[in-house]
C-alpha positions in Angstrom: -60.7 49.7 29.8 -64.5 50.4 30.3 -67.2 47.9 31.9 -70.7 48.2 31.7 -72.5 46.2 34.8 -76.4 45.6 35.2 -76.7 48.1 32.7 -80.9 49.3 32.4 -82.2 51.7 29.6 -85.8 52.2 28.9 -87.6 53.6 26.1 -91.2 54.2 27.1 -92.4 51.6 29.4 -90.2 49.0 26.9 -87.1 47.6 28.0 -84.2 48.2 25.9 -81.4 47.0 28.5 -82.2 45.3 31.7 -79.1 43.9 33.7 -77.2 44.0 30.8 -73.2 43.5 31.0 -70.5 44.2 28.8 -66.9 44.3 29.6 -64.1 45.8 26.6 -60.7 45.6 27.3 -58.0 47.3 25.4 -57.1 46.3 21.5 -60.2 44.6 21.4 -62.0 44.8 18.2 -66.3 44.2 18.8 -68.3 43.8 16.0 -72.5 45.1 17.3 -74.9 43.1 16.3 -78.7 42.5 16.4 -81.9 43.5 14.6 -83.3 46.4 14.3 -85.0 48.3 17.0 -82.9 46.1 19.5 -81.0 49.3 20.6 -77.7 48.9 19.0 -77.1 52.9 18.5 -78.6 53.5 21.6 -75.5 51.4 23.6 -73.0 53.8 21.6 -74.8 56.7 22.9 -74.9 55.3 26.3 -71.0 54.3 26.3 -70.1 57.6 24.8 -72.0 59.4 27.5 -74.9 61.3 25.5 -77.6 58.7 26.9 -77.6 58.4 31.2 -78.3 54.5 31.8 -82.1 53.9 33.9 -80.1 51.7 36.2 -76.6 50.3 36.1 -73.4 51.7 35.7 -70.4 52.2 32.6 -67.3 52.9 33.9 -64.1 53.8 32.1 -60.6 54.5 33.1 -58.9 57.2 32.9 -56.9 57.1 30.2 -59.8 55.4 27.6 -60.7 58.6 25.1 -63.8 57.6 23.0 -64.7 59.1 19.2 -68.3 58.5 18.4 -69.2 58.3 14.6 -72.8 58.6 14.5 -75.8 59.0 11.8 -76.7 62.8 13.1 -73.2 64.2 11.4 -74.7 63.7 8.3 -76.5 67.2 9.0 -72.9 68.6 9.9 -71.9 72.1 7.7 -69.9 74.1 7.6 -67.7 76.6 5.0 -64.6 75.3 6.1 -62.4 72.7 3.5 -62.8 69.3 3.7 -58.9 69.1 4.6 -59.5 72.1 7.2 -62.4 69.9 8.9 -60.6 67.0 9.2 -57.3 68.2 10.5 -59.6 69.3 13.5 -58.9 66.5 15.2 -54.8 67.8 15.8 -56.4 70.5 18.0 -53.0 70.9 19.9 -51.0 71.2 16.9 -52.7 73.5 15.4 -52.8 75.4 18.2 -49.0 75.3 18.4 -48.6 76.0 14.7 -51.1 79.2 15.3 -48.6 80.5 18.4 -45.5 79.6 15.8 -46.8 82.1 13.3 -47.8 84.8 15.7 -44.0 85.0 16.8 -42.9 84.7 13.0 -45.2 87.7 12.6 -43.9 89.8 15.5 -40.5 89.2 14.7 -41.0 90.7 11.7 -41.9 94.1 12.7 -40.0 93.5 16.7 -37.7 91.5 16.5 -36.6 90.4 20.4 -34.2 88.0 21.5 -36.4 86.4 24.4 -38.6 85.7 20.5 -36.3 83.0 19.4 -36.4 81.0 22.7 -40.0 81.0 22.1 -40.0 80.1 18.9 -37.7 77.3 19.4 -39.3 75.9 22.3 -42.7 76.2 20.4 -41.0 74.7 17.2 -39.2 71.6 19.2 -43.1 70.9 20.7 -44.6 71.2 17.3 -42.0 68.9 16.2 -42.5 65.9 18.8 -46.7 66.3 17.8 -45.6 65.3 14.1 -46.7 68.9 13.4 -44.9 69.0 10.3 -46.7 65.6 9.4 -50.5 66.1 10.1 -51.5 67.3 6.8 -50.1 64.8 4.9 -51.4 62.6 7.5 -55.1 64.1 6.6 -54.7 64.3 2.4 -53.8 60.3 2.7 -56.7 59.5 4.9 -59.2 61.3 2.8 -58.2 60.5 -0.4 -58.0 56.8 1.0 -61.7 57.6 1.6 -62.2 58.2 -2.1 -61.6 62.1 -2.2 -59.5 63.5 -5.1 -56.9 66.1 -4.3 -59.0 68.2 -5.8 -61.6 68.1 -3.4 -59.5 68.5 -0.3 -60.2 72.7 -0.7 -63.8 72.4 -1.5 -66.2 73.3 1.2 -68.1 70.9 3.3 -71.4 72.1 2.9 -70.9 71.4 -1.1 -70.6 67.9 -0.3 -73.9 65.2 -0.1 -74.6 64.1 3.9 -72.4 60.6 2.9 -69.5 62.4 2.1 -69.8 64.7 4.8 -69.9 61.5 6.9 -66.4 60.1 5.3 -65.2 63.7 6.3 -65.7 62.8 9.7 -64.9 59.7 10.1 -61.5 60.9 8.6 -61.1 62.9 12.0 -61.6 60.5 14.2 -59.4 58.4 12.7 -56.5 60.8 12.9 -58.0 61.6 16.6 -56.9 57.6 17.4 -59.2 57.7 20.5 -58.5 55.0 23.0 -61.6 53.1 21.9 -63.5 54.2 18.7 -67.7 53.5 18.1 -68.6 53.3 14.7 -72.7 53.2 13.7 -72.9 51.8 10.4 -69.6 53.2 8.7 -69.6 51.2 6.0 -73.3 52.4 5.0 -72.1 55.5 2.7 -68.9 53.9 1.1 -68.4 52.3 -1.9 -66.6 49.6 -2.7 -63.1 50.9 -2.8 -63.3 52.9 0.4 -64.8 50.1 2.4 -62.0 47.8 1.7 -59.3 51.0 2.4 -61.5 51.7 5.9 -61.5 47.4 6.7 -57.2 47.3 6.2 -56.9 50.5 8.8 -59.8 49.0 11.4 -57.2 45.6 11.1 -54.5 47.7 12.0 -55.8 50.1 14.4 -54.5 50.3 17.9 -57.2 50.8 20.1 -60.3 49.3 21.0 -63.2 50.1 18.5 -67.4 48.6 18.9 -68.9 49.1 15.2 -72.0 49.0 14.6 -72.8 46.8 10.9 -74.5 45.1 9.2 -72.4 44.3 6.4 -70.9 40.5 7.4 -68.0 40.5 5.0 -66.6 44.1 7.1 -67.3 42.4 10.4 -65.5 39.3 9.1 -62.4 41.0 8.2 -62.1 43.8 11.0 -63.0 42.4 14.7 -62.0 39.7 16.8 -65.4 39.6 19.3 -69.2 39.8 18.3 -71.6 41.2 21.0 -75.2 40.2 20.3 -78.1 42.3 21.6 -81.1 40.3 21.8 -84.2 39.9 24.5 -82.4 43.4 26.6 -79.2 41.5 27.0 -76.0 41.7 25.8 -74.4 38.5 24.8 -70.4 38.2 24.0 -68.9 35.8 21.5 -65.1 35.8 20.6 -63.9 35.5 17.1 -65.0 37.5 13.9 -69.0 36.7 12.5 -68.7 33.7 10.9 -67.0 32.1 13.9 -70.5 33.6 15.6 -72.7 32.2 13.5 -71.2 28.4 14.2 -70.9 28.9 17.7 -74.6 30.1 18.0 -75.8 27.5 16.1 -74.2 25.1 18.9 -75.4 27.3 21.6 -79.0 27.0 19.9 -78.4 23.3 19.9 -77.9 23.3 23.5 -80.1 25.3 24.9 -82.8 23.5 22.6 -82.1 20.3 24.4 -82.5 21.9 27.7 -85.3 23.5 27.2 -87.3 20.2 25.8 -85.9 18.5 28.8 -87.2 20.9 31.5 -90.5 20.8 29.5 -90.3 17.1 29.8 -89.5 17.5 33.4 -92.4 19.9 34.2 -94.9 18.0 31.7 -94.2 14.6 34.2 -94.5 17.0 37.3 -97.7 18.4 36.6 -99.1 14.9 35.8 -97.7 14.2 38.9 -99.6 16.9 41.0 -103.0 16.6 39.1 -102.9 12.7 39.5 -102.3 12.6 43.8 -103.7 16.0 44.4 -106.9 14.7 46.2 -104.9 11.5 48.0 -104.1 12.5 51.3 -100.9 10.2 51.9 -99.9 11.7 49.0 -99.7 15.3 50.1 -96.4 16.0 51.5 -94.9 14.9 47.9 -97.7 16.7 46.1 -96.6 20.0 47.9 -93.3 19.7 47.6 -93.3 19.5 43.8 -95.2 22.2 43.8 -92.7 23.9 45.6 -90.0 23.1 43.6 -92.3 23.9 40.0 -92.6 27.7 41.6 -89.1 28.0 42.1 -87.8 26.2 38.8 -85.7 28.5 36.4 -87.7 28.7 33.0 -84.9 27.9 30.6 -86.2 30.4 27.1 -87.1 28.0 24.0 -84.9 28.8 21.3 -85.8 31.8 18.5 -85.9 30.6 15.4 -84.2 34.1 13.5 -83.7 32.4 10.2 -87.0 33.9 8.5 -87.6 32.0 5.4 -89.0 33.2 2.3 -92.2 30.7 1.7 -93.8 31.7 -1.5 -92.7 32.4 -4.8 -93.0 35.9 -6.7 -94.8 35.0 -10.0 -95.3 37.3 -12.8 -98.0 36.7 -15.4 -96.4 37.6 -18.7 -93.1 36.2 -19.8 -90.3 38.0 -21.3 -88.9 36.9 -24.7 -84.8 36.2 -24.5 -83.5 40.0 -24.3 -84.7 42.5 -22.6 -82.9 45.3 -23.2 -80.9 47.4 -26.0 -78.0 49.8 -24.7 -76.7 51.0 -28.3 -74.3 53.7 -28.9 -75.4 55.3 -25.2 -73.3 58.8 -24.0 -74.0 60.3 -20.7 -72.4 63.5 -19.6 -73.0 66.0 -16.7 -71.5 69.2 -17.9 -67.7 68.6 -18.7 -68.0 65.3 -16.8 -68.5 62.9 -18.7 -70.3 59.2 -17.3 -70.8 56.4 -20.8 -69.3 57.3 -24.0 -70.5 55.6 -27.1 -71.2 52.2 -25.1 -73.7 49.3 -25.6 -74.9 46.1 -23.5 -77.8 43.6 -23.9 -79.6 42.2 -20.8 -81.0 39.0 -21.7 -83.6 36.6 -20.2 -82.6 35.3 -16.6 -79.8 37.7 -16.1 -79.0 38.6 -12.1 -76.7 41.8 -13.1 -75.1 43.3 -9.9 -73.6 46.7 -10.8 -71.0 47.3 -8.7 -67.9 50.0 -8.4 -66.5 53.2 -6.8 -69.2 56.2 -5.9 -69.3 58.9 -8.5 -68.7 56.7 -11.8 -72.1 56.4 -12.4 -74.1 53.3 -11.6 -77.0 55.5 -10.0 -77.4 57.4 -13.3 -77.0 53.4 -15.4 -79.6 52.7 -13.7 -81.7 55.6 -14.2 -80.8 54.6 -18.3 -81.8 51.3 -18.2 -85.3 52.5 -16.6 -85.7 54.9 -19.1 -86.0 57.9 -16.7 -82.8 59.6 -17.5 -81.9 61.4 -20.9 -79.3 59.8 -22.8 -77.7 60.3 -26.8 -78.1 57.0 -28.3 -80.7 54.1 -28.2 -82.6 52.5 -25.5 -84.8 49.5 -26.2 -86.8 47.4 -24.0 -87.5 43.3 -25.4 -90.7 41.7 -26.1 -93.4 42.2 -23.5 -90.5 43.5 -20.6 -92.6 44.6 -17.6 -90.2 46.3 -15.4 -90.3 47.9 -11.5 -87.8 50.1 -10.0 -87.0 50.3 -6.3 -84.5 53.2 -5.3 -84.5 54.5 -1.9 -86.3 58.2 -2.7 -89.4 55.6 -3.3 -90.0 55.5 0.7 -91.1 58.7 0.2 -93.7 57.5 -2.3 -95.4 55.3 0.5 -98.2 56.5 1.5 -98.4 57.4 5.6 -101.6 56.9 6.4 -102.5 53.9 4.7 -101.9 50.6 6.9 -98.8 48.3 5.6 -101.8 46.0 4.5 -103.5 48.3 2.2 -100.4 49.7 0.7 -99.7 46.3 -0.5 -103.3 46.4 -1.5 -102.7 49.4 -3.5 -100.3 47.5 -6.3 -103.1 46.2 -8.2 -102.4 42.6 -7.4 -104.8 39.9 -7.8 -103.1 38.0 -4.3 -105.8 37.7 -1.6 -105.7 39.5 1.6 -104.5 36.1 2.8 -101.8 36.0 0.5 -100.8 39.1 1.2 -100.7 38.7 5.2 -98.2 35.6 4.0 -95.8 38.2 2.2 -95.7 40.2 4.8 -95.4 37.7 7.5 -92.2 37.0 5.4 -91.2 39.8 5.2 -91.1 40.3 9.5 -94.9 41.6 10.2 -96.8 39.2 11.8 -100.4 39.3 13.3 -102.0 43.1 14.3 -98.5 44.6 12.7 -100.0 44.5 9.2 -102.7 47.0 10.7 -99.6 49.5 11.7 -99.7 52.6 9.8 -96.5 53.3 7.8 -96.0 57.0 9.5 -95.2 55.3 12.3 -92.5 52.5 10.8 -88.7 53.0 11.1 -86.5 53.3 8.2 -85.4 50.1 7.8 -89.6 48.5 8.0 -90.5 50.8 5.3 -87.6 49.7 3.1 -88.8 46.3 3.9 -92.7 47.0 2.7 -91.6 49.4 -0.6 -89.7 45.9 -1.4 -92.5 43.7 -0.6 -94.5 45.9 -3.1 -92.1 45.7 -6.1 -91.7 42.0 -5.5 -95.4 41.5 -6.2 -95.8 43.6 -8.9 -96.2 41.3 -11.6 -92.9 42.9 -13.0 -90.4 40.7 -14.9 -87.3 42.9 -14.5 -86.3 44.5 -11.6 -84.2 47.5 -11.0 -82.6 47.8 -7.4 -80.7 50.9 -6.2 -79.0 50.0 -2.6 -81.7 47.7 -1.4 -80.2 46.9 1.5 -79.6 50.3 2.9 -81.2 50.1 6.4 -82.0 46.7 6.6 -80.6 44.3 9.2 -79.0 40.9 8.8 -82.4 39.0 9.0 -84.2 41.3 6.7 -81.3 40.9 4.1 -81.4 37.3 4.4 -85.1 37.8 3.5 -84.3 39.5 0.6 -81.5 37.3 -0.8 -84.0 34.2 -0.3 -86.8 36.7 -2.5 -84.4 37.5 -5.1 -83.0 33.8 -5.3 -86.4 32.5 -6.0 -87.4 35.4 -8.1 -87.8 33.9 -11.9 -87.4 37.4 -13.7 -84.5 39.1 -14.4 -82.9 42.2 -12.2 -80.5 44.7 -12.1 -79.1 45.6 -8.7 -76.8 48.8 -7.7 -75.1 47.3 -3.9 -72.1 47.7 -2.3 -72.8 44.6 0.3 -70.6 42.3 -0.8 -72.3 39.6 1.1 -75.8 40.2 -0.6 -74.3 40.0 -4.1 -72.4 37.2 -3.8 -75.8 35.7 -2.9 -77.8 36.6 -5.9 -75.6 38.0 -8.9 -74.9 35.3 -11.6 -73.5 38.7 -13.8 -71.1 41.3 -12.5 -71.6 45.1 -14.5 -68.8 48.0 -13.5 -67.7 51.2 -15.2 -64.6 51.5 -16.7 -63.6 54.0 -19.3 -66.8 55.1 -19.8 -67.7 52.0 -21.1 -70.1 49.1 -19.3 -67.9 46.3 -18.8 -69.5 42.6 -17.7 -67.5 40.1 -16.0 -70.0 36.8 -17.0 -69.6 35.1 -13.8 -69.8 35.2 -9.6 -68.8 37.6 -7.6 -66.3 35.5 -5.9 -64.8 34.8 -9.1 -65.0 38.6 -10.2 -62.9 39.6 -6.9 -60.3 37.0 -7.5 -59.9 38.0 -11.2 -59.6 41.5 -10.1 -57.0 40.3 -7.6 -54.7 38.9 -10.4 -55.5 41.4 -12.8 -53.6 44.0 -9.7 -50.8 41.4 -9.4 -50.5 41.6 -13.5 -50.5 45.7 -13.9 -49.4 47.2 -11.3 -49.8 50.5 -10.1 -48.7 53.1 -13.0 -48.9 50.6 -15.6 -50.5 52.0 -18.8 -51.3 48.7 -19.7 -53.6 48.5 -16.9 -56.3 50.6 -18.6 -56.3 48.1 -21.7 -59.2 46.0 -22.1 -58.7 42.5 -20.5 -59.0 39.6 -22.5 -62.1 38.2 -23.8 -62.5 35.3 -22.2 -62.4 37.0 -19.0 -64.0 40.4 -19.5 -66.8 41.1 -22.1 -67.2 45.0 -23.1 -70.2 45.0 -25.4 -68.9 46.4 -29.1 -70.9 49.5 -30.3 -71.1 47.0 -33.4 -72.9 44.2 -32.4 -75.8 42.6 -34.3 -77.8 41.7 -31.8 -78.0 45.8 -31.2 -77.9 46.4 -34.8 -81.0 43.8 -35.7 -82.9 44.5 -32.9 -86.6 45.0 -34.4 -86.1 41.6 -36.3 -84.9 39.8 -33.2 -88.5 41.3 -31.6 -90.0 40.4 -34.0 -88.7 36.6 -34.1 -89.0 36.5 -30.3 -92.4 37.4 -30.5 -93.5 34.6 -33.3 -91.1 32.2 -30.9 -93.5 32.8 -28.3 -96.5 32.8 -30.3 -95.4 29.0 -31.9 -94.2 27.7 -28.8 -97.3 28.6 -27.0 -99.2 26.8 -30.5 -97.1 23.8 -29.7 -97.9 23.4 -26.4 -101.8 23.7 -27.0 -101.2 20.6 -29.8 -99.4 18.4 -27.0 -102.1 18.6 -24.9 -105.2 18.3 -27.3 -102.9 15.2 -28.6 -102.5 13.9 -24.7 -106.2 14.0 -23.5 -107.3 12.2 -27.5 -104.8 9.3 -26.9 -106.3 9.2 -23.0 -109.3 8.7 -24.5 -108.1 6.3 -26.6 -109.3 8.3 -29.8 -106.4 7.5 -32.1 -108.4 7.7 -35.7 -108.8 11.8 -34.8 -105.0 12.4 -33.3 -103.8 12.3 -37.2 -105.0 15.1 -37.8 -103.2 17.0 -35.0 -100.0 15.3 -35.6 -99.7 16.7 -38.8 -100.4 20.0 -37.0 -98.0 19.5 -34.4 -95.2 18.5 -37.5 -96.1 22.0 -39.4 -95.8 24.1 -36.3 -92.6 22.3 -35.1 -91.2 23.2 -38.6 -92.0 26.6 -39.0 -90.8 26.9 -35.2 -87.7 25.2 -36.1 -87.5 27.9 -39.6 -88.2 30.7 -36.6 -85.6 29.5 -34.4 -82.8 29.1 -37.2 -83.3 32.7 -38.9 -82.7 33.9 -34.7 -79.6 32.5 -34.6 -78.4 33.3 -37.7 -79.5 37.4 -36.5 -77.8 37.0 -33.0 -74.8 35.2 -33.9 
């Protein structure tokens, strides 16, 4: 259906693609793939005809219609309705229907037989299009995008530049071009609308190349992975799990090749520099010589599983809460968010808040950090140092400073050594700490305003979309951060993948309340599963609250809420004994090294007072949180 061949593309004097192939046949389903700056969006444009290729050729045939979703429809307005936009894409139809009502109109005032040939004909045409079908066609595709009816009349330009995007992927989906290119899709959709856009990529007819970075979307929707990597293009059947064993082999392979040939040139070198000066050896001398000019250097494998090699330490501990949600009520107007809602965040908690757009997760967040005005009470624990990341905060970076300052600029006491370290880890190696962040991509500064909250000393984190334009490697970076990270967090994601990875709590919105599933995400999507199975569709008993055991909704009533100052209070003397305790251990370890046992009587009956007024401590906690 279309075949690239010794396809070449420069940028600069930089290689993107040098003698790069690619063939796609029809129905097949390609999942893009590679890190970033590898020219994944720039293939699309080449395929879809904006880009001309340096050297090469893409061919097509004739009958192979492409649709291009790309990044620059954000900036797309227009007054037009949403539903008005998206049936664009039945151009003919709506041609016919706009012939059918200038007859109807005619005929009203001039009414001519030769008319209702025309109409008929026009009106038997419309009919074999599905003309009588395409806006129910466009209201189910929308609103299976996440748009109420409602919405469907509301102009585009009122909409945010993701929604916009939904509009248009909408069209091209009811376009059904021969082979469909997707950059990112799944980058402004929640939840719902990702799994809704996954079931119609399974199902679709043609050919489609996405662009993604989300693993669980490529797993479910294509059949082939195509890797860019080192200006090639590399093609592996099967979905990206099935890629990630059969690189892994592939790696294992070309490894062992590679330290043979070495091998192999090592001995042949010795070779040459051990009978270069005998003269009865030349003739073999030369013709290894020969053969080491003409050898085929077989590439040493890249190792692209970054690892994480340091931990993020914070200087002050938290006590065991720390945060009050009592009685909270958000509302926008007429619309309301949280009514009358509470939740505790304790010590160690990995909360991923998760859930449809527009429910309000952005705005939780905003709560929990204090930043947005609420009715009710917000109250952070004992000694709670907290950082919030949210993607408005690349702004904050400042352009002129080089990556190494601005990691410089948080105050930490890490060395310039240290630092280098983090961002080593975080994929800027040697002179690239020097780069100035004006000139970084999207994705790089995500990856340094992340660096800078990890090593801010904070001991709870607040994460809006953290992933947003970050590629598979830099995730994984991330994930290994946040799984080492000894604080607690709250993060707002919709890659499945990524929370799976580092959520031990699962927060949604549901009847303006903040509901907690007390488990893994896995779990959380298989409860949900049976939960559907239990109340279906239209079942009023599917807005009840589920069972205890399964689903925790924090009662405006609780005590830990209601006895919040004592429990600070307690935490804080906790802390204070606990750290006494400790001191008396010690002193008690170094006198019995030293063998001074007369003096250590003394500071037993210390340690047995402080263990029993810790013990008093502890018990009146309990009794206050139970």
């Amino acid at each position: 259906m279309l075949s690239i061949s010794n396809l070449s593309f420069y940028f600069g004097s930089r290689a993107l693609y040098e003698n790069a192939n690619l063939h796609i046949k029809p129905k097949t389903k390609i999942g893009l793939i590679g890190a970033n700056g590898t020219g994944k969006s720039t293939l699309l444009r080449l395929i879809s005809g904006e880009y001309s290729p340096d050297g090469g050729n893409i061919s097509k045939s004739g009958e192979c219609t492409i649709g291009f979703l790309n990044q620059d429809l954000l900036s797309y307005q227009t007054d037009d309705s949403i539903l008005e936009v998206a049936m664009q894409a039945f151009e003919k139809q709506l041609e016919l229907q706009h012939k059918i009502d200038a007859v109807l109109h005619k005929m009203e005032t001039n009414y001519e037989d030769k008319d209702i040939d025309v109409l008929a004909h026009l009106q038997e045409e419309f009919e074999r299009l599905d003309g009588y079908t395409i806006q129910a066609k466009t209201e189910e595709i929308l609103e299976g995008l996440g748009f109420s009816t409602e919405d469907l009349s509301r102009p585009l330009r009122l909409f945010s530049g993701g929604w916009r995007m939904r509009v248009m992927l909408a069209k091209l989906l009811l376009q059904k071009p021969a082979l469909l290119l997707l950059d990112e899709p799944t980058n402004h959709l929640d939840l719902p609308s990702i799994e809704w856009v996954e079931k119609y990529i399974h199902d679709y007819e043609g050919s489609i190349v996405v662009v993604s970075h989300d693993r669980y979307f490529l797993d479910r929707t294509i059949d082939h992975i195509a890797e860019v990597s080192n200006a090639k293009i590399t093609l592996y059947p099967g979905n990206y799990s099935f890629y990630m064993e059969e690189k892994a082999l592939r790696n294992e392979v070309q490894k062992g090749a590679y330290e043979n040939q070495q091998a192999q040139i090592r001995q042949t070198e010795r070779f040459i520099e051990r009978f270069k000066a005998k003269a009865s050896k030349a003739r073999q001398v030369q013709s290894r010589v020969k053969a080491l000019d003409k050898i085929d250097i077989i590439d040493d494998v890249i190792d692209e599983k970054a690892k994480v090699n340091f931990k993020f330490n914070f200087g002050t501990q938290p006590g065991r809460f720390i945060l009050f949600l009592e009685q909270i009520s958000k509302a926008y107007g007429e619309k309301i968010i949280l009514k009358n809602t509470s939740a505790t965040i304790n010590r160690g908690d990995k909360i991923a808040l998760i859930g449809a757009n527009g429910k309000g997760k952005s705005t939780l967040l905003r709560i929990i950090s204090g930043t947005e005005k609420i009715e009710g009470e917000r109250r952070l624990g004992h000694n709670v140092i907290e950082s919030f990341f949210a993607q408005h905060q690349l702004e904050s970076l400042q352009v002129e400073n080089s990556l190494l300052d601005e990691l410089k600029s948080t105050g930490t006491a890490k060395t310039e050594m240290e630092l280098r370290s983090i961002l080593g880890c975080f994929l800027f190696s040697g002179e690239e700490v020097f780069k100035k962040i004006k000139v970084l991509s999207g994705g790089e500064k995500s990856r340094v305003a992340l660096a800078k909250v990890l090593i801010s000393q904070a001991n709870f984190l607040l994460l809006d979309e953290p992933t947003n334009h970050l590629d598979m490697q830099s995730v994984n970076i991330l994930i290994q951060a946040l799984q080492q990270y000894e604080g607690s967090y709250v993060v707002v994601s919709h890659d499945r993948f990524f929370v799976s990875q580092i959520a031990n709590k699962i927060w949604y919105l549901e009847d303006y309340e903040i509901k907690e599933y007390p488990g893994s995400f896995e779990e959380y999507e298989t409860w949900q599963e049976t939960r559907k199975v239990e109340l279906p569709s239209g079942n009023k008993k599917a807005t009840e609250k589920p069972k205890p055991e399964i689903e925790k909704t924090i009662a405006p009533t609780t005590p830990v809420v209601n006895n919040a100052k004592q429990i600070e209070k307690l935490e804080a003397k906790i802390m204070d004994l606990e750290n006494k305790k400790g001191e008396i251990e010690t002193k008690m370890s170094d006198l019995a090294q030293n063998n001074e046992f007369q003096e250590m009587k003394t500071w037993e009956e210390k340690l047995r007072l402080v263990s029993n007024e810790l013990s008093q401590v502890m018990s009146e906690w309990e009794t206050l949180i139970a």
